[in-house]
C-alpha positions as CSV (number, residue, x, y, z in Angstrom):
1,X,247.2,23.6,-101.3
2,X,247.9,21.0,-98.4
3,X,247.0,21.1,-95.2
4,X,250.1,22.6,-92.9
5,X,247.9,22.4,-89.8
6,X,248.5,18.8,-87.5
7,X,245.1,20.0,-85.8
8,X,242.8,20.3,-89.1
9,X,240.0,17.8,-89.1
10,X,237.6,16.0,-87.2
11,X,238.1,14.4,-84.4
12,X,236.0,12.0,-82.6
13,X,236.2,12.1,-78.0
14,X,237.4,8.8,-77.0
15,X,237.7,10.1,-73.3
16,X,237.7,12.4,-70.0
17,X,240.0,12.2,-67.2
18,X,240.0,14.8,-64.6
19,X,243.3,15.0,-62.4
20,X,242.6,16.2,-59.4
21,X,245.9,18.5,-57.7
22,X,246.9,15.9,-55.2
23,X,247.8,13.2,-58.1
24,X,244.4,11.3,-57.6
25,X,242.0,11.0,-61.5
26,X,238.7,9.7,-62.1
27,X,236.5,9.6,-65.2
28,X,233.8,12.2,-64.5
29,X,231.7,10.7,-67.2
30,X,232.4,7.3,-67.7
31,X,232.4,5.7,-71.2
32,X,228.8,7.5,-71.1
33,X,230.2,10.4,-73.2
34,X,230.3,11.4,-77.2
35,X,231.8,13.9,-79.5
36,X,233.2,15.9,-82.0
37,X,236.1,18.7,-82.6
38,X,236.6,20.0,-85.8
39,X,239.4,22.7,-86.7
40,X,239.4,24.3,-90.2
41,X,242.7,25.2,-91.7
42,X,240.9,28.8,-92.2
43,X,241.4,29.2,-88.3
44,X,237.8,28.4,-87.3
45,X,236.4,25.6,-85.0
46,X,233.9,23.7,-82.9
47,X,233.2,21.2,-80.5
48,X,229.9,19.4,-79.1
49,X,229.6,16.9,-76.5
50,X,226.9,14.7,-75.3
51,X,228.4,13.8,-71.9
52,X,225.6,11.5,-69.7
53,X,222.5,13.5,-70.3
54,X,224.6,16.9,-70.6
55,X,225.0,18.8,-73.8
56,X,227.8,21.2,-74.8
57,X,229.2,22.8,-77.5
58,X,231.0,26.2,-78.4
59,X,232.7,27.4,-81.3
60,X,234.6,30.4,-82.6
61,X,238.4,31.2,-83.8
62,X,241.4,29.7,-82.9
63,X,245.0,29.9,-82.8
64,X,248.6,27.9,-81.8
65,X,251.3,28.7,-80.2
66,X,253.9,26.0,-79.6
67,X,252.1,22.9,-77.4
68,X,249.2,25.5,-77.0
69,X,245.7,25.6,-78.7
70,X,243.9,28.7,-77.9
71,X,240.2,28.4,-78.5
72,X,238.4,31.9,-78.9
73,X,235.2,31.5,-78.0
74,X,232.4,33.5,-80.0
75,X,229.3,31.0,-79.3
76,X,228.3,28.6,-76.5
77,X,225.7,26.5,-74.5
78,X,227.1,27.8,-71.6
79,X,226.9,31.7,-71.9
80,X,229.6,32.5,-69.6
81,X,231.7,30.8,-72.1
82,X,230.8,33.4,-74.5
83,X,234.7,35.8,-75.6
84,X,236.5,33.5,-73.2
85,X,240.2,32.2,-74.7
86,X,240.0,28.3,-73.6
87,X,243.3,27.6,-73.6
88,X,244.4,23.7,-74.4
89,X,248.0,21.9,-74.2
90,X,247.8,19.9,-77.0
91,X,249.9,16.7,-77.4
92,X,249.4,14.4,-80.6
93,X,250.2,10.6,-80.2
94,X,249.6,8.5,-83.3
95,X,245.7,9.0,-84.4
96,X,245.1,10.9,-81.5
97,X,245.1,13.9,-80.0
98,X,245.2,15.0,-76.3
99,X,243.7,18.2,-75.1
100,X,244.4,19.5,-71.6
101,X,243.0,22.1,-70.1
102,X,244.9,24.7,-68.2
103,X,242.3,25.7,-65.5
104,X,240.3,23.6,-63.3
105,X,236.7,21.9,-64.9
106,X,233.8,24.0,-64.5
107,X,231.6,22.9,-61.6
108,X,228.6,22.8,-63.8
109,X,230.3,20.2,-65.1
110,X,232.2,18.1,-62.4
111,X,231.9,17.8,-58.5
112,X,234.4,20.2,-56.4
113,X,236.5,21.4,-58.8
114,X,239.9,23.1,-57.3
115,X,242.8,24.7,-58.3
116,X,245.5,23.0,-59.3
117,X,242.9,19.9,-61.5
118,X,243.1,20.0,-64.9
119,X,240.5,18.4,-67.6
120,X,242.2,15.8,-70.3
121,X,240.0,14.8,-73.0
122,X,241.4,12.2,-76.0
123,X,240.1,13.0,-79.4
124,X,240.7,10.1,-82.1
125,X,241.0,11.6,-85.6
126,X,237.7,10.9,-87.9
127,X,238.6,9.4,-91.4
């Protein structure tokens, strides 16, 4: 059986821009950042990040739904994170894959979050 799922694999984070409401972006991290995204055909996934001197990861179920990856979160550093739906626009472009977030950063992770900024993060695909 083939793989019918665009998402399924590993993916490797090349970057993460945050666009603030008013147009204005800025690299939270840098190029001080590192990580991986897997999703399994079988509907499960997992990230983990190493950005500066922070650690995160999370995993649980997910699903699609047009430009949409929904990530349903059963296990987290952060346990606030814990049975939240992380919702994701996803847009694919080559090797790549872009992964927008749909609510503003967490503050634990970025300075003065608001509504209206958004969290892209690139993923290039792991051979």
């Amino acid at each position: 059986m083939g793989i019918t799922n665009p998402l399924t694999g590993n993916w490797r984070l090349v970057s993460w821009e945050v666009k603030k409401a008013d147009g204005r972006s800025y690299l939270p991290f840098g190029q001080d950042l590192d990580g991986y995204i897997g999703y399994a055909e079988h509907g499960s996934m997992s990230v983990f990040m190493r950005l500066q001197r922070k650690f995160i990861f999370y995993s649980g179920k997910y699903d699609t739904q047009g430009d949409k990856v929904t990530h349903h979160v059963t296990i987290a550093s952060s346990h606030s994170n814990e049975g939240r739906d992380l919702v994701r626009t996803v847009r694919f472009e080559g090797n790549t894959i872009s992964l927008t977030t749909i609510e503003p950063p967490p503050r634990t992770l970025v300075e003065n979050p608001e509504p209206g900024d958004t969290s892209r993060l690139v993923w290039e695909r792991v051979p």
